[in-house]
N, CA, C and O of each residue as an XYZ file, in Angstrom:
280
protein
N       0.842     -1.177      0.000
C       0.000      0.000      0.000
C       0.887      1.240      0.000
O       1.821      1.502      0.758
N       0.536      1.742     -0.722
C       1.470      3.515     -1.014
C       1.114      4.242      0.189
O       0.281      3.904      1.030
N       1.928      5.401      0.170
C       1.701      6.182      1.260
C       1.411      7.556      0.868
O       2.465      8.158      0.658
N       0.332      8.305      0.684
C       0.395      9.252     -0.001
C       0.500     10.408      0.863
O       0.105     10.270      2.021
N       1.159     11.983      0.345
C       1.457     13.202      0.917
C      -0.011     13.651      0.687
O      -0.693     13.286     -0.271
N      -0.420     14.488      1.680
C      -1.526     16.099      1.036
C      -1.123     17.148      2.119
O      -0.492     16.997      3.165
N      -1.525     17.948      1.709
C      -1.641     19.097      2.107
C      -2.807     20.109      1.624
O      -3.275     20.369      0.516
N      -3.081     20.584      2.989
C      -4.869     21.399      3.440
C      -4.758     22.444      2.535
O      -3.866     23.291      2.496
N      -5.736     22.326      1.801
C      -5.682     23.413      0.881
C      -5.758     24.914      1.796
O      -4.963     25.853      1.757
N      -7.229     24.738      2.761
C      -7.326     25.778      3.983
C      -6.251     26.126      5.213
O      -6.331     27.284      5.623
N      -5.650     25.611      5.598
C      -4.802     25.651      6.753
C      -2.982     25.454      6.108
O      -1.996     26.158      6.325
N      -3.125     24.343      5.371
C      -1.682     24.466      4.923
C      -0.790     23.345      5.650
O       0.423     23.253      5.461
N      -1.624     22.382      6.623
C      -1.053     21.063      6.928
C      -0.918     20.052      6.310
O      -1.841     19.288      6.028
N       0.291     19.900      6.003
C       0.864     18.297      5.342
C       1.125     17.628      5.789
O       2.115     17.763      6.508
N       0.539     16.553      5.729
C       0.112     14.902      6.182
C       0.343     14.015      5.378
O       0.638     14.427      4.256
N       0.320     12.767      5.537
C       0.581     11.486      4.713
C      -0.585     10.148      5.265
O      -0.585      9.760      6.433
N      -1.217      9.763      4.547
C      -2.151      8.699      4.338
C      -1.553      7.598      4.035
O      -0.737      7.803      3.137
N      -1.585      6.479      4.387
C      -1.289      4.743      3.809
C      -2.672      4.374      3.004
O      -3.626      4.125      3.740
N      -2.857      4.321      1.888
C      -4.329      4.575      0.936
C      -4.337      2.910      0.637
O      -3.544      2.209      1.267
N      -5.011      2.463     -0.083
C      -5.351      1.480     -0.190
C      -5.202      1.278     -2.298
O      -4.707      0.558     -3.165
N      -6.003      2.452     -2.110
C      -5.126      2.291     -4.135
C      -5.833      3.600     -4.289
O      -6.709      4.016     -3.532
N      -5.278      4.314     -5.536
C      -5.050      5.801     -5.713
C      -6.913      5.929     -6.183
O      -7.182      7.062     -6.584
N      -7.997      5.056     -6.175
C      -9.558      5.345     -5.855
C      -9.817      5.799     -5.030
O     -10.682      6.659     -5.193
N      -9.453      5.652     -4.001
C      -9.541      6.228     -2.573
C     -10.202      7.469     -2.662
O      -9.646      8.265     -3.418
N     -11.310      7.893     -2.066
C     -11.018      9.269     -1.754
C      -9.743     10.056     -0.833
O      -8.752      9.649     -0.226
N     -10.383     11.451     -1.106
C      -8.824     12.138     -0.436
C      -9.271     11.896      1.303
O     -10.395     11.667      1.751
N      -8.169     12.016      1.933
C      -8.479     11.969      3.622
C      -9.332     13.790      3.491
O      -9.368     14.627      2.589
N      -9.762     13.746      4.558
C      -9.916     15.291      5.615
C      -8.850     15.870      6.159
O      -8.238     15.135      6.934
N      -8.488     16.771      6.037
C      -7.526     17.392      7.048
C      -7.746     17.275      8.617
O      -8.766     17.544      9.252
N      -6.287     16.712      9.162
C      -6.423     15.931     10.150
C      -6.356     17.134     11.431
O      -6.488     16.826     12.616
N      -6.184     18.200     11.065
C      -6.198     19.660     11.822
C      -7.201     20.263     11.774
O      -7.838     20.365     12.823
N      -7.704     20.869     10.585
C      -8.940     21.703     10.676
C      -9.895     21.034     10.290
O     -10.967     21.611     10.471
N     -10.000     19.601      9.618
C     -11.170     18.803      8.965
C     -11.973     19.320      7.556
O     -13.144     19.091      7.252
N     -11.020     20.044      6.845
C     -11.406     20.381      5.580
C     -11.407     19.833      4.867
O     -10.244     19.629      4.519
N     -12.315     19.180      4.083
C     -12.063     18.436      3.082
C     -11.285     18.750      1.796
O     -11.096     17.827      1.004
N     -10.807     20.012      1.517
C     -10.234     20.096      0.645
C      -8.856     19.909      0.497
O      -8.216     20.904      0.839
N      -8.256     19.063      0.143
C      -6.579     18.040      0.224
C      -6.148     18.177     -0.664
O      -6.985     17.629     -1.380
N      -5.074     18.666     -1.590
C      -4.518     18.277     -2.491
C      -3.355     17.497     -2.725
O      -2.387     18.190     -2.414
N      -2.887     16.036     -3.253
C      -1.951     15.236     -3.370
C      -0.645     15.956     -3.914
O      -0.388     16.472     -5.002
N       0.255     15.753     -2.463
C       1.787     15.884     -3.142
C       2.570     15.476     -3.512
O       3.072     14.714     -2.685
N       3.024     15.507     -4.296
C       4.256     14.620     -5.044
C       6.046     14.665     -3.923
O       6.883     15.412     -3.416
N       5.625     13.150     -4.150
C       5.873     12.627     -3.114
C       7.719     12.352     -3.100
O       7.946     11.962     -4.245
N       8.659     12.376     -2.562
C      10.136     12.107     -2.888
C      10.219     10.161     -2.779
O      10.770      9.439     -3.610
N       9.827      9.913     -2.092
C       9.643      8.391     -2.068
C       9.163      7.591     -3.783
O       9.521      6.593     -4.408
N       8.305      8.575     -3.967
C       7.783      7.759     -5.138
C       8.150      8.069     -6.693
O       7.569      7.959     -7.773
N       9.799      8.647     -6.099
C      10.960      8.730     -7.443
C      12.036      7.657     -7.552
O      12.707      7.153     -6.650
N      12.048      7.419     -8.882
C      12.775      6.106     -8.726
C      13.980      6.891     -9.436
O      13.559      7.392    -10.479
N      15.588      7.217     -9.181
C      16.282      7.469     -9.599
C      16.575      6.978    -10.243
O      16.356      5.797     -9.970
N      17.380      7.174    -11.804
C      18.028      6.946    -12.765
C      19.149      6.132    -12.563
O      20.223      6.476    -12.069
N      18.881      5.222    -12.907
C      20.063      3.873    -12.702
C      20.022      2.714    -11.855
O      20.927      1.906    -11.647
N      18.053      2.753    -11.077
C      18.140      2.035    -10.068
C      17.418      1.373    -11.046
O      16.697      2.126    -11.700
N      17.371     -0.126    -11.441
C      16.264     -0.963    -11.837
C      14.779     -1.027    -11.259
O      14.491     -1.260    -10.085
N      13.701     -0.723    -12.525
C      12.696     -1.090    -11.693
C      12.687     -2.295    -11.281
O      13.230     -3.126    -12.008
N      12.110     -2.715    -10.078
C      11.514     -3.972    -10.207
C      12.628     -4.413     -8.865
O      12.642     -5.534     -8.356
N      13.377     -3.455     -8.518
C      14.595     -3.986     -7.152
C      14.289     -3.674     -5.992
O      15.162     -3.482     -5.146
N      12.786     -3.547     -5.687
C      12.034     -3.101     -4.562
C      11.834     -2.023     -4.306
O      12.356     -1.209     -5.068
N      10.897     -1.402     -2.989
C      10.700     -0.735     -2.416
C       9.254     -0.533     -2.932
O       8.388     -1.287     -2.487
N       8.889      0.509     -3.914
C       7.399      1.214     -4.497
C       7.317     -0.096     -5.945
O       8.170     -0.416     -6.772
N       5.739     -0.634     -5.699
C       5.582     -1.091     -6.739
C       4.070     -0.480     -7.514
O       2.983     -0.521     -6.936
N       4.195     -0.126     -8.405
C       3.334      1.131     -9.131
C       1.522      0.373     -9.083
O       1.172     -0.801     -9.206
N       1.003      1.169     -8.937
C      -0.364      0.636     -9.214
C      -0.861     -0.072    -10.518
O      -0.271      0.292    -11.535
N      -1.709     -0.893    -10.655
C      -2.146     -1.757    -12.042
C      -2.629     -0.791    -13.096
O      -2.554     -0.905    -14.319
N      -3.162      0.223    -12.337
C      -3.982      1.602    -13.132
C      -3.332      2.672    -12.782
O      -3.239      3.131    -11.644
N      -2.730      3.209    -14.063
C      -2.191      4.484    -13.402
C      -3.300      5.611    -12.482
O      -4.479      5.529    -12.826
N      -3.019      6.492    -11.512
C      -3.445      7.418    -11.015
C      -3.816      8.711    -11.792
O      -2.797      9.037    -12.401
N      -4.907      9.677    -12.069
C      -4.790     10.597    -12.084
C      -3.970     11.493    -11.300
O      -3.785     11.165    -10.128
N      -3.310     12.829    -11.829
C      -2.725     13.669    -10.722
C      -4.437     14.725    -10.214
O      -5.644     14.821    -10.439
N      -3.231     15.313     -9.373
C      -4.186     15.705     -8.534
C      -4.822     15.035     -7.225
O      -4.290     13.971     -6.909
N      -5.934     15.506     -6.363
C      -6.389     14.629     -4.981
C      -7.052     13.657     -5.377
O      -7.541     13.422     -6.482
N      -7.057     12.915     -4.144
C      -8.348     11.639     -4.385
C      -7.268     10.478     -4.721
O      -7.649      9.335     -4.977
């Protein structure tokens, strides 16, 4: 299961979710309870240049994700 970044569109707190697959709705803000979240791009979920895919760690979803929340 991925771990995804957001941050409160209203308040400006960034948080991280363990999602279940990128359908998910977005969480609430875990501070002010706003629903409005937008997904951040995340440093974990860069695979540097020269590492083989497929040598662990992030394994990509079956369906790619839209960007953006949710």
């Amino acid at each position: 299961m991925p771990i995804y970044e957001y941050e409160c569109q209203k308040c400006g707190h960034r948080f991280e979710r363990l999602m279940l697959s990128c359908d998910d709705p977005a969480p609430e803000c875990p501070e002010c309870h706003a629903p409005d979240v937008q997904k951040q791009m995340s440093s974990g979920a860069v695979r540097p240049h020269g590492i083989p895919k497929g040598s662990g760690g992030f394994t990509p979803p079956s369906k790619p994700c839209e960007s953006g929340g949710g």
